[in-house]
PASEBA-1860 file (N, C-alpha, C; in nm, 3 decimals):
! residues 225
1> XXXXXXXX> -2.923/-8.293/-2.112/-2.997/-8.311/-1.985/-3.023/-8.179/-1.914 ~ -2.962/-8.090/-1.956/-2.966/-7.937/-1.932/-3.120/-7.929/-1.937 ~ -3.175/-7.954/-2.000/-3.311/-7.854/-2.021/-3.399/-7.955/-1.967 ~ -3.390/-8.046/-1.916/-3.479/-8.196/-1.825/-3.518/-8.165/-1.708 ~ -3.636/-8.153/-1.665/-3.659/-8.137/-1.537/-3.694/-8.293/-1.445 ~ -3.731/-8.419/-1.536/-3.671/-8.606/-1.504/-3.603/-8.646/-1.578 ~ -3.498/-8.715/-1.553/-3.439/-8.777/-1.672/-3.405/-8.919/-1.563 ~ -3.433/-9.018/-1.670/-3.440/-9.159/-1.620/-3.332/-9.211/-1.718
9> XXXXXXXX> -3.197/-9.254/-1.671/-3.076/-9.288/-1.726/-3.074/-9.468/-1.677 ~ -3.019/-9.567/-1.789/-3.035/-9.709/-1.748/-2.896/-9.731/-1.815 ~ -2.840/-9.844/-1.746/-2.698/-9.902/-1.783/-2.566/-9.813/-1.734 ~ -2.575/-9.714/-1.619/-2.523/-9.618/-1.583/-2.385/-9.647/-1.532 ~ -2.385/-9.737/-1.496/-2.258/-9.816/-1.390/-2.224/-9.763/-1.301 ~ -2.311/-9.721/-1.242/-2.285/-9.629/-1.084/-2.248/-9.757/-1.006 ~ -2.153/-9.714/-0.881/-2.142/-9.766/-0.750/-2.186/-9.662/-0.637 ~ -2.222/-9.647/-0.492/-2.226/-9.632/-0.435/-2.129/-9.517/-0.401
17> XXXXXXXX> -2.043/-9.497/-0.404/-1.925/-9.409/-0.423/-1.941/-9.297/-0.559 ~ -1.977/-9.365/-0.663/-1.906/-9.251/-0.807/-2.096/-9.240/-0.845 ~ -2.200/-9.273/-0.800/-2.316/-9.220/-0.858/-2.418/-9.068/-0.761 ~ -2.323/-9.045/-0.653/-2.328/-8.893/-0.667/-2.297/-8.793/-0.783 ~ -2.167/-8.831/-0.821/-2.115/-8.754/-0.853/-2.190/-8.700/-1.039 ~ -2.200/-8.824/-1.055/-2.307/-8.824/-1.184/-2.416/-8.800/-1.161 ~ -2.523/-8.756/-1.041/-2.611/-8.669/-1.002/-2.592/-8.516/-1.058 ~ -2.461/-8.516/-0.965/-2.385/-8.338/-0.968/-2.349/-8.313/-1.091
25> XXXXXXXX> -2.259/-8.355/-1.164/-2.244/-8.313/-1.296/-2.358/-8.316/-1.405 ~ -2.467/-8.376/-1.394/-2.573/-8.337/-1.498/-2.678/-8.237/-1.479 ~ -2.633/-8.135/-1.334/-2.685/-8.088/-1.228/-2.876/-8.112/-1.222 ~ -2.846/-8.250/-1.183/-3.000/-8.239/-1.090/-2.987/-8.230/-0.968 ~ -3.068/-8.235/-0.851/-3.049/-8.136/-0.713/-3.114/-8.289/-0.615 ~ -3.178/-8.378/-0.664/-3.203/-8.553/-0.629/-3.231/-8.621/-0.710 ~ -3.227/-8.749/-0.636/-3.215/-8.890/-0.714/-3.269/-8.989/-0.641 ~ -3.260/-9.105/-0.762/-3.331/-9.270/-0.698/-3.182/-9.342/-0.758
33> XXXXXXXX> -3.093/-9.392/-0.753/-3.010/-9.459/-0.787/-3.021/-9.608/-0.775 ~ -2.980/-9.704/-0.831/-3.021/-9.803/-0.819/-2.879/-9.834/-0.866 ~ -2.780/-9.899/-0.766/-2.644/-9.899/-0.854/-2.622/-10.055/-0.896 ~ -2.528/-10.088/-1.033/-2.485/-10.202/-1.045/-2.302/-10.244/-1.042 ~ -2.228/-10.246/-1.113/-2.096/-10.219/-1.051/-2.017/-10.116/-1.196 ~ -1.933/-10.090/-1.206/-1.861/-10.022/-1.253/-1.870/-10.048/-1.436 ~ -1.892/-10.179/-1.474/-1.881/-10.239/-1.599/-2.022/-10.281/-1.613 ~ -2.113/-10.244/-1.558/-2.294/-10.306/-1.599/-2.377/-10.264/-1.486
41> XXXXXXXX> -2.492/-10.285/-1.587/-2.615/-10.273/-1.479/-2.607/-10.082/-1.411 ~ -2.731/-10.044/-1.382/-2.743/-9.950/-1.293/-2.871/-9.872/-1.370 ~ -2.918/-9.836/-1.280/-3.042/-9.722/-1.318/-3.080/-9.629/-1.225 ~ -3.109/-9.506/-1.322/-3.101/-9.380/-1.198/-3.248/-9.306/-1.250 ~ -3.344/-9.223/-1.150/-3.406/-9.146/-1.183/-3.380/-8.991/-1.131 ~ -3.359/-8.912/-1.206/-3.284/-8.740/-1.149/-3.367/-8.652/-1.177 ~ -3.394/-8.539/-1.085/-3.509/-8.452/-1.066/-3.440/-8.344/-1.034 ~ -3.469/-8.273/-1.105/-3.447/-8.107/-1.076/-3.560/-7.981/-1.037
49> XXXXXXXX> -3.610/-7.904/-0.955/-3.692/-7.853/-0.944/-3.847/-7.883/-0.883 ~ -3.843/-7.983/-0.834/-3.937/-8.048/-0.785/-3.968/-8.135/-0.728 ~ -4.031/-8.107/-0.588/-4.054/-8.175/-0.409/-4.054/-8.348/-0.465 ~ -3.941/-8.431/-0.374/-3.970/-8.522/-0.394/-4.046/-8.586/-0.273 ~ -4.170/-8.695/-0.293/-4.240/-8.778/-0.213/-4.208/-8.868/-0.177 ~ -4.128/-8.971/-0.288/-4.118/-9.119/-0.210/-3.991/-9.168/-0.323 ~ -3.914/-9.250/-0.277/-3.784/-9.291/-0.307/-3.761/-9.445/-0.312 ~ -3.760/-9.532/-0.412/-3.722/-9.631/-0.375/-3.634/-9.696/-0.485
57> XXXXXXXX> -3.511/-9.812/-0.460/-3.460/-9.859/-0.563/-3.455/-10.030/-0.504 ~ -3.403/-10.099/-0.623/-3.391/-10.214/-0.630/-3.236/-10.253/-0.596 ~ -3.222/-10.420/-0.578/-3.059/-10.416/-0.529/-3.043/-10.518/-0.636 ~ -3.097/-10.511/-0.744/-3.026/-10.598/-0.878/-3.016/-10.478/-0.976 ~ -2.951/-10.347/-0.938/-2.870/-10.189/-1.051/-3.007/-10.227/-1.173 ~ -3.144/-10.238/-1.141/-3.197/-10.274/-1.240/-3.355/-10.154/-1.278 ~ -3.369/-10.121/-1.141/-3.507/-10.054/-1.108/-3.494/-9.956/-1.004 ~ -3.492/-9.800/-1.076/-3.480/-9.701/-0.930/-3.685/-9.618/-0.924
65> XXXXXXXX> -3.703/-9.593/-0.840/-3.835/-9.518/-0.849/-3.787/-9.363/-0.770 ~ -3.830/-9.254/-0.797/-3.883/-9.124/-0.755/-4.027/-9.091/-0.782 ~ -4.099/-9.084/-0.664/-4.252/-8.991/-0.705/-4.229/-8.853/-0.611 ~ -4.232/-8.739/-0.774/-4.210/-8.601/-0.768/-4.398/-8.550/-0.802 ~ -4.375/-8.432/-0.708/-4.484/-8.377/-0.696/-4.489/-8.262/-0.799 ~ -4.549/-8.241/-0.907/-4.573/-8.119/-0.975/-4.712/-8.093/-0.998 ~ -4.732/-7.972/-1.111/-4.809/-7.924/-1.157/-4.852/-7.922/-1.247 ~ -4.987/-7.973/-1.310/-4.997/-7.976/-1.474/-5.145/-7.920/-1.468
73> XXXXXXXX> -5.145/-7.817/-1.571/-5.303/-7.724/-1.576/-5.348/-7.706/-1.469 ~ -5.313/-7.661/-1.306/-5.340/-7.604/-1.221/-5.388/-7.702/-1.177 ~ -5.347/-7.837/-1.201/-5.378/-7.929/-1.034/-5.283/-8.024/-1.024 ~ -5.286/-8.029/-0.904/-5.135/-8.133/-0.858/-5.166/-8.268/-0.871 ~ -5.056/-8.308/-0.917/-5.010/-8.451/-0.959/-4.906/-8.516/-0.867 ~ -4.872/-8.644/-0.792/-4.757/-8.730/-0.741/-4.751/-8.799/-0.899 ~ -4.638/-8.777/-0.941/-4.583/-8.909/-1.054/-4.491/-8.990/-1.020 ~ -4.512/-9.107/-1.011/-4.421/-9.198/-0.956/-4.333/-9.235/-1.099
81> XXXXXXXX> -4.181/-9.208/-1.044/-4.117/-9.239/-1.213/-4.049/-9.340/-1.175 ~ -4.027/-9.483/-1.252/-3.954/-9.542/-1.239/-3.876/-9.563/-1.341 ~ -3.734/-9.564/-1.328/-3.619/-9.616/-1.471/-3.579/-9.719/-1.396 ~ -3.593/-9.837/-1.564/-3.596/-9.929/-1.536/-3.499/-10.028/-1.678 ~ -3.435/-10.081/-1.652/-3.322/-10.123/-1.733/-3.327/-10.322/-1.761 ~ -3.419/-10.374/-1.801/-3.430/-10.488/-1.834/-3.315/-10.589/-1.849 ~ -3.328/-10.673/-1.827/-3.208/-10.776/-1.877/-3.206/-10.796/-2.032 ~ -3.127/-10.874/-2.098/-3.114/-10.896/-2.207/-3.187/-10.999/-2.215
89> XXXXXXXX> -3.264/-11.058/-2.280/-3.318/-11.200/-2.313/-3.230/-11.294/-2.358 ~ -3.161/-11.212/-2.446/-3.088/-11.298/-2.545/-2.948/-11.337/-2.487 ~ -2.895/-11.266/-2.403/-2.774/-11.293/-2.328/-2.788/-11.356/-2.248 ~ -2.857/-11.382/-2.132/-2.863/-11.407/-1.958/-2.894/-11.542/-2.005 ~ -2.862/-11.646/-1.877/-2.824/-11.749/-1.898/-2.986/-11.824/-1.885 ~ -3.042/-11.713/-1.733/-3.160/-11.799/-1.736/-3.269/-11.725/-1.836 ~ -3.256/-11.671/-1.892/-3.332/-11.587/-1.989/-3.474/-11.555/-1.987 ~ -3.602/-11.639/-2.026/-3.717/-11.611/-2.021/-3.747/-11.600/-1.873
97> XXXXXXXX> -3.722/-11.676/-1.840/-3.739/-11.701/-1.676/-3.705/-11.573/-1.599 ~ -3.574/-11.542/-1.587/-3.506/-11.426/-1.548/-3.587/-11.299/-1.579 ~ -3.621/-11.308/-1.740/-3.689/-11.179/-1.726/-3.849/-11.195/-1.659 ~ -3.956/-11.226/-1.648/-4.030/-11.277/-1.649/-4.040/-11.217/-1.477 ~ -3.947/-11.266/-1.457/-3.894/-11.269/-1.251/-3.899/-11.087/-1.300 ~ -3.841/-11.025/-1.380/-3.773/-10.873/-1.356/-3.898/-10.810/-1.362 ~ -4.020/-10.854/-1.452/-4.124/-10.743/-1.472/-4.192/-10.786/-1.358 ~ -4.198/-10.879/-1.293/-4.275/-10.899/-1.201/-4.236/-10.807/-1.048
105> XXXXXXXX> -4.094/-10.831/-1.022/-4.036/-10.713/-0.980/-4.034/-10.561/-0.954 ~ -4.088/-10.532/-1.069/-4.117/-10.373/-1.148/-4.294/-10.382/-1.064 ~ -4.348/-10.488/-1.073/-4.498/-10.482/-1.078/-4.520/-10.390/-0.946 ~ -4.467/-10.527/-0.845/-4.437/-10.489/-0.651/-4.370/-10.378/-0.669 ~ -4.270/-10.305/-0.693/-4.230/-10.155/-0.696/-4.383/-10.068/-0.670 ~ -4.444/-10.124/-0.786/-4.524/-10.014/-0.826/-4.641/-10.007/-0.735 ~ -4.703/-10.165/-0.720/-4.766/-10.172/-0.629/-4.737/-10.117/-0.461 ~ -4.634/-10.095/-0.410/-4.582/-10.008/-0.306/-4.545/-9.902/-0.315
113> XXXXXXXX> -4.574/-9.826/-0.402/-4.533/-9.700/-0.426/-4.633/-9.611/-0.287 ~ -4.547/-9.477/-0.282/-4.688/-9.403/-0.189/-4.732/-9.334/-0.279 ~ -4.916/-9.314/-0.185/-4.955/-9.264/-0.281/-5.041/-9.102/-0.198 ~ -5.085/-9.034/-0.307/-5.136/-8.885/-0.244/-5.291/-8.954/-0.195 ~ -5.322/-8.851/-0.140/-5.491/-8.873/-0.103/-5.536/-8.712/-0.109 ~ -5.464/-8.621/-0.131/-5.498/-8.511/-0.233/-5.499/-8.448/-0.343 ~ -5.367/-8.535/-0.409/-5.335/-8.529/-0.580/-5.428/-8.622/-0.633 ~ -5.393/-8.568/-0.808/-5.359/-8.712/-0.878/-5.233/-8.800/-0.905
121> XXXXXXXX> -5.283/-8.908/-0.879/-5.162/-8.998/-0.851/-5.150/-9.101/-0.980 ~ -5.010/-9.036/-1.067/-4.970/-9.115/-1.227/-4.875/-9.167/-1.192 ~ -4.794/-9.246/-1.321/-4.719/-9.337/-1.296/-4.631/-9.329/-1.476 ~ -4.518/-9.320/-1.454/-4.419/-9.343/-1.578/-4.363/-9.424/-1.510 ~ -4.356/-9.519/-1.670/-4.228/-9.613/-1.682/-4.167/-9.568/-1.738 ~ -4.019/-9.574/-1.758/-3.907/-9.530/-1.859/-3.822/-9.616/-1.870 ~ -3.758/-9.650/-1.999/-3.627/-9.761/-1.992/-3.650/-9.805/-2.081 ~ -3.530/-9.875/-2.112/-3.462/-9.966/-2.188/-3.489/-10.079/-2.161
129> XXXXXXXX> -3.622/-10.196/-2.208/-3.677/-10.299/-2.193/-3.633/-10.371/-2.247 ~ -3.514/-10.374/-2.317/-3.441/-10.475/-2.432/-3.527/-10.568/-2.477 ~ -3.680/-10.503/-2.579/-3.748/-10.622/-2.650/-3.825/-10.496/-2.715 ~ -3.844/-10.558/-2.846/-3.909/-10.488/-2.940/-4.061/-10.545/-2.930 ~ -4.116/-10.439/-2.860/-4.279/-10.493/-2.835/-4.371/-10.522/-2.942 ~ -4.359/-10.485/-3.082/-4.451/-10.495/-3.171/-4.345/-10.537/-3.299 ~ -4.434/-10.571/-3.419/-4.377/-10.563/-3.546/-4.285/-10.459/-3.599 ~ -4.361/-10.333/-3.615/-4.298/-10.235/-3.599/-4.206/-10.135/-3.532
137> XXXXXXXX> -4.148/-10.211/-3.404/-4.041/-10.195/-3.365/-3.941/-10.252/-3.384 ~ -3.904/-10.346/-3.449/-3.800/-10.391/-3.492/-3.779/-10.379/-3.630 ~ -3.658/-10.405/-3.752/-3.629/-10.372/-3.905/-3.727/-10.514/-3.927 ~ -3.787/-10.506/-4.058/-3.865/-10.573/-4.089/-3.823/-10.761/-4.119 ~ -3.856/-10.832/-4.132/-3.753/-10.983/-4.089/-3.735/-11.063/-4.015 ~ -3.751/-10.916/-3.875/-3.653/-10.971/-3.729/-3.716/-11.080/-3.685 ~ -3.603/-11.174/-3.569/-3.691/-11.246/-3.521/-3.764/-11.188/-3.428 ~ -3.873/-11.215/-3.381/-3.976/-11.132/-3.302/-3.970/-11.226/-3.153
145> XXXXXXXX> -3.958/-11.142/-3.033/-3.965/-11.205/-2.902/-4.057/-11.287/-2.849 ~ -4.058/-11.363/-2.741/-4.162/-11.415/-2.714/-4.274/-11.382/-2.701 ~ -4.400/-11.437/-2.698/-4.538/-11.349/-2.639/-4.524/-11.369/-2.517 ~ -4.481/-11.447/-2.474/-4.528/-11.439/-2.322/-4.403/-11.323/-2.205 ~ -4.340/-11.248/-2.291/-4.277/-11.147/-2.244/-4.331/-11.061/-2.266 ~ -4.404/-11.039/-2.408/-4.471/-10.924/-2.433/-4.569/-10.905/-2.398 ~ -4.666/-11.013/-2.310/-4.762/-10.998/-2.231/-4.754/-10.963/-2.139 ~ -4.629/-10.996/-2.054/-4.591/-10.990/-1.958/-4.579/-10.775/-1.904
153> XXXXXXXX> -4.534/-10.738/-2.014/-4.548/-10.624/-1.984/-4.666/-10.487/-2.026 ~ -4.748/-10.624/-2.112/-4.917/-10.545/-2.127/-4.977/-10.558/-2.021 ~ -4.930/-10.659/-1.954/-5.006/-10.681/-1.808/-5.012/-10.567/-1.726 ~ -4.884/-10.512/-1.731/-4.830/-10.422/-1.604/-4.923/-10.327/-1.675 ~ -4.883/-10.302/-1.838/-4.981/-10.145/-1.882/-5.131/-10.175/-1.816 ~ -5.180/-10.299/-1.832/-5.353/-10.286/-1.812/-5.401/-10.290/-1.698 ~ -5.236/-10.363/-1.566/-5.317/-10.302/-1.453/-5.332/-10.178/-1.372 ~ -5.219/-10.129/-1.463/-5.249/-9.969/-1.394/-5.269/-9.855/-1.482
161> XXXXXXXX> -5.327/-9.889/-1.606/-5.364/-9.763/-1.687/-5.238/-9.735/-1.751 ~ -5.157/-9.810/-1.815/-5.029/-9.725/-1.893/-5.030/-9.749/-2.051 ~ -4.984/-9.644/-2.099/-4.964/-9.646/-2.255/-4.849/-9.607/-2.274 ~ -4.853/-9.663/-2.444/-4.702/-9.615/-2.465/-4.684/-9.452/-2.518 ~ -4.649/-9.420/-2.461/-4.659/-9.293/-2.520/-4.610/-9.229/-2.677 ~ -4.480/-9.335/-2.719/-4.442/-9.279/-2.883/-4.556/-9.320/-2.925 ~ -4.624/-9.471/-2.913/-4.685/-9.549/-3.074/-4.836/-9.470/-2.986 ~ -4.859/-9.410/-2.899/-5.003/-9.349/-2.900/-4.977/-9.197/-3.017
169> XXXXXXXX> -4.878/-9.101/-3.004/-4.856/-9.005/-3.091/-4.818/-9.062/-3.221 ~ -4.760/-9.179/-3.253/-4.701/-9.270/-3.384/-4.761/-9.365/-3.410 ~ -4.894/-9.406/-3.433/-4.944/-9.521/-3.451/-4.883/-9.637/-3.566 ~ -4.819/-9.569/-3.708/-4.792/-9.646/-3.765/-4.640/-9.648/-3.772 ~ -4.578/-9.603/-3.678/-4.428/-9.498/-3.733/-4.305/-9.619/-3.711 ~ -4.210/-9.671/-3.807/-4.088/-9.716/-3.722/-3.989/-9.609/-3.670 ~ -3.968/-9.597/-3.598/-3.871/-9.555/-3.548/-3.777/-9.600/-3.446 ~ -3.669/-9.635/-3.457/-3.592/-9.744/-3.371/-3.439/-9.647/-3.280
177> XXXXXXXX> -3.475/-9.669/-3.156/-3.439/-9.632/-3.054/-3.274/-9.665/-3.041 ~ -3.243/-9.788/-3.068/-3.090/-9.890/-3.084/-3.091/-9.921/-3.241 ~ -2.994/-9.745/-3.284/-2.956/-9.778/-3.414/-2.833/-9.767/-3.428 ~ -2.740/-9.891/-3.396/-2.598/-9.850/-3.361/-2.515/-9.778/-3.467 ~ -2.438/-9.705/-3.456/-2.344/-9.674/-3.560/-2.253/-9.740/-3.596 ~ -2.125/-9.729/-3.669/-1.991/-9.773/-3.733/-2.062/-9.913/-3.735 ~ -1.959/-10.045/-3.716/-2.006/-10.164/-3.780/-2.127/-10.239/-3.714 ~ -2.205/-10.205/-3.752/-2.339/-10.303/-3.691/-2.343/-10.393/-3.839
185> XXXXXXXX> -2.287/-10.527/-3.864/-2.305/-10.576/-3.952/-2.411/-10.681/-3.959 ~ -2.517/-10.690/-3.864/-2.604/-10.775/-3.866/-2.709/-10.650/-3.898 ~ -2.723/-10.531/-3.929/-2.833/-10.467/-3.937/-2.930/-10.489/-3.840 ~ -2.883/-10.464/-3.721/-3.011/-10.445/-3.606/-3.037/-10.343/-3.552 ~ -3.178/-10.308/-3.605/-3.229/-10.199/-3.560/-3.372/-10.217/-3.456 ~ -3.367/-10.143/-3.377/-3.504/-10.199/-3.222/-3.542/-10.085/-3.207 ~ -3.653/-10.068/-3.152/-3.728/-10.012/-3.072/-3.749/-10.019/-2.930 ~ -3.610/-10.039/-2.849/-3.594/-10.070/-2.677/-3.598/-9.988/-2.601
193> XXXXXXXX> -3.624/-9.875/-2.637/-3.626/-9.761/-2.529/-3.812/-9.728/-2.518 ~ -3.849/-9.679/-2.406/-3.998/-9.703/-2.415/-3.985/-9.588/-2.253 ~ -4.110/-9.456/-2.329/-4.211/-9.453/-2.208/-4.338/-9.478/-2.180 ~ -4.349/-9.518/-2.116/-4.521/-9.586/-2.083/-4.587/-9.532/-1.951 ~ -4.672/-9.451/-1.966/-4.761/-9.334/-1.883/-4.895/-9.357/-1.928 ~ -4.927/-9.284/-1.760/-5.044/-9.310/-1.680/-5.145/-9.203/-1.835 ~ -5.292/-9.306/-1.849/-5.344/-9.247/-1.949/-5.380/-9.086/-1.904 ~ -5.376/-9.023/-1.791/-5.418/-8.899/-1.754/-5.270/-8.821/-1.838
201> XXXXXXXX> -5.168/-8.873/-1.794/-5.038/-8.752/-1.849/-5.067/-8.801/-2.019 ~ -5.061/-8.916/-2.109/-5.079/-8.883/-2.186/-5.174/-8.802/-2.289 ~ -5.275/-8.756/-2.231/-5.401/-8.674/-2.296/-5.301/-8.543/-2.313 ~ -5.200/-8.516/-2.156/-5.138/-8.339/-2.166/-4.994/-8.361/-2.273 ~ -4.956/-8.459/-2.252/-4.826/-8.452/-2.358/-4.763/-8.435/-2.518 ~ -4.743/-8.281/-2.471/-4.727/-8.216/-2.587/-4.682/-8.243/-2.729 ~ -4.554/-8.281/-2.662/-4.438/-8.394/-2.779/-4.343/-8.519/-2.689 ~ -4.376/-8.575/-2.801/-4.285/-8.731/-2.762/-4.197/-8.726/-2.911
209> XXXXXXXX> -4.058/-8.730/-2.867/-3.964/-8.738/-2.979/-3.832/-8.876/-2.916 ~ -3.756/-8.939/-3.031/-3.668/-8.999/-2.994/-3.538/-8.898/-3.027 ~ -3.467/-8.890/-2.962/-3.365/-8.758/-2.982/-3.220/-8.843/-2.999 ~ -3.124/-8.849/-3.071/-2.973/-8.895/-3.096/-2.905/-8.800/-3.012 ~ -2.836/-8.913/-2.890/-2.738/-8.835/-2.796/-2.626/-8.855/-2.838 ~ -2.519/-8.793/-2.772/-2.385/-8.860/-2.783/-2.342/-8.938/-2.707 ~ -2.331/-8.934/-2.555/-2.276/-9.076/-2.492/-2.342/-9.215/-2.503 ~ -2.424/-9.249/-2.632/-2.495/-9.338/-2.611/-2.542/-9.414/-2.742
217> XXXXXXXX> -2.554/-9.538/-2.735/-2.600/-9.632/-2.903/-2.761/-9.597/-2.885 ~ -2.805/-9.562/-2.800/-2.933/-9.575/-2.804/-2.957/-9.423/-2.757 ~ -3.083/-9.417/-2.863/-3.118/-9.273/-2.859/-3.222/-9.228/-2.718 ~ -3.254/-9.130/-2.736/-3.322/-9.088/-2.589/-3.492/-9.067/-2.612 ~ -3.564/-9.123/-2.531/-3.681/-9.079/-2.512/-3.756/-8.979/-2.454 ~ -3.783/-8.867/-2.570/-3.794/-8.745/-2.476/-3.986/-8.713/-2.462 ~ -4.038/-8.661/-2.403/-4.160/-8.650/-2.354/-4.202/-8.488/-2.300 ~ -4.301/-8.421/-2.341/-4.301/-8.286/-2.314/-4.430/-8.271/-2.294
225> X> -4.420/-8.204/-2.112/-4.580/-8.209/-2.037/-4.572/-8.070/-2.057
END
């Protein structure tokens, strides 16, 4: 996270108390925290080096937003970033429903975001959507999620201009995000980690790579403006 000037972290388990402190130690200088309790849930967005505009989080540790003001090819941009940490489908009790309620959630975020009236004004999603959006995000077999979840979040791309940013640089590529190590004996491999940006940042973005961390089963989505 050293060399990150956003980094959008999901499943964090911040409280109110201990998600400073995980600000300070990855040294970014602000944040959007969105806490859940100690054992689940939480999402944070962290900024280093650059004016923040507008701040908002959710009170289900599920959805934090920061829109940071930078610079790309000599004209200014507000990017509104939101990390955003999905429910499980497959776990939660009310499941389709529940999620269904979460992207809709994400929508109103976005729709209230502030906005410039002298920039350009983009928009990243980041997170861990726990659903393999296409064929090719999941090992070949899998069972495949509902459509009406996976619409659910083409919706959000088509009403505000978002793409995915790996499968626009990877059109045909698997590459799976949740490739657990030691015993994964069901062989499940996904594609749940996802950024999805405003079509203006993806024309400038240099490289999109999935990178293997260490504190984590799921690898990182990295993006280079």
């Amino acid at each position: 996270l050293r060399r990150t000037d956003v980094a959008c972290l999901q499943e964090t388990h911040t409280t109110t108390a201990s998600g400073p402190t995980l600000v300070k130690r990855a040294g970014f200088t602000q944040s959007a925290l969105s806490h859940g309790d100690s054992r689940s849930r939480g999402a944070a967005v962290m900024v280093r080096g650059h004016p923040v505009a507008d701040s908002k989080t959710s009170d289900c540790g599920r959805v934090a937003l920061l829109t940071v003001e930078v610079r790309i090819d000599g004209r200014d941009h507000w990017i509104s970033v939101l990390s955003v940490y999905a429910p499980n489908i497959d776990r939660t009790v009310a499941g389709r429903a529940e999620y269904l309620q979460f992207v809709d959630s994400v929508r109103g975020m976005l729709r209230a975001r502030r906005l410039s009236g002298a920039a350009e004004n983009s928009l990243i999603i980041a997170g861990d959507l726990n659903l393999a959006m296409g064929h090719l995000d999941a090992e070949p077999g899998a069972r495949r999620p509902s459509q009406e979840v996976v619409d659910a979040w083409q919706s959000v791309a088509d009403d505000f201009d978002l793409t995915d940013a790996f499968r626009e640089h990877f059109p045909t590529a698997r590459s799976y995000t949740f490739a657990p190590l030691g015993d994964n004996r069901h062989r499940t491999f996904r594609r749940l980690d996802y950024i999805l940006m405003s079509d203006a940042l993806v024309g400038v973005a240099a490289k999109v790579e999935h990178r293997t961390v260490g504190f984590s089963d799921h690898k990182a989505v990295e993006v280079t403006l």
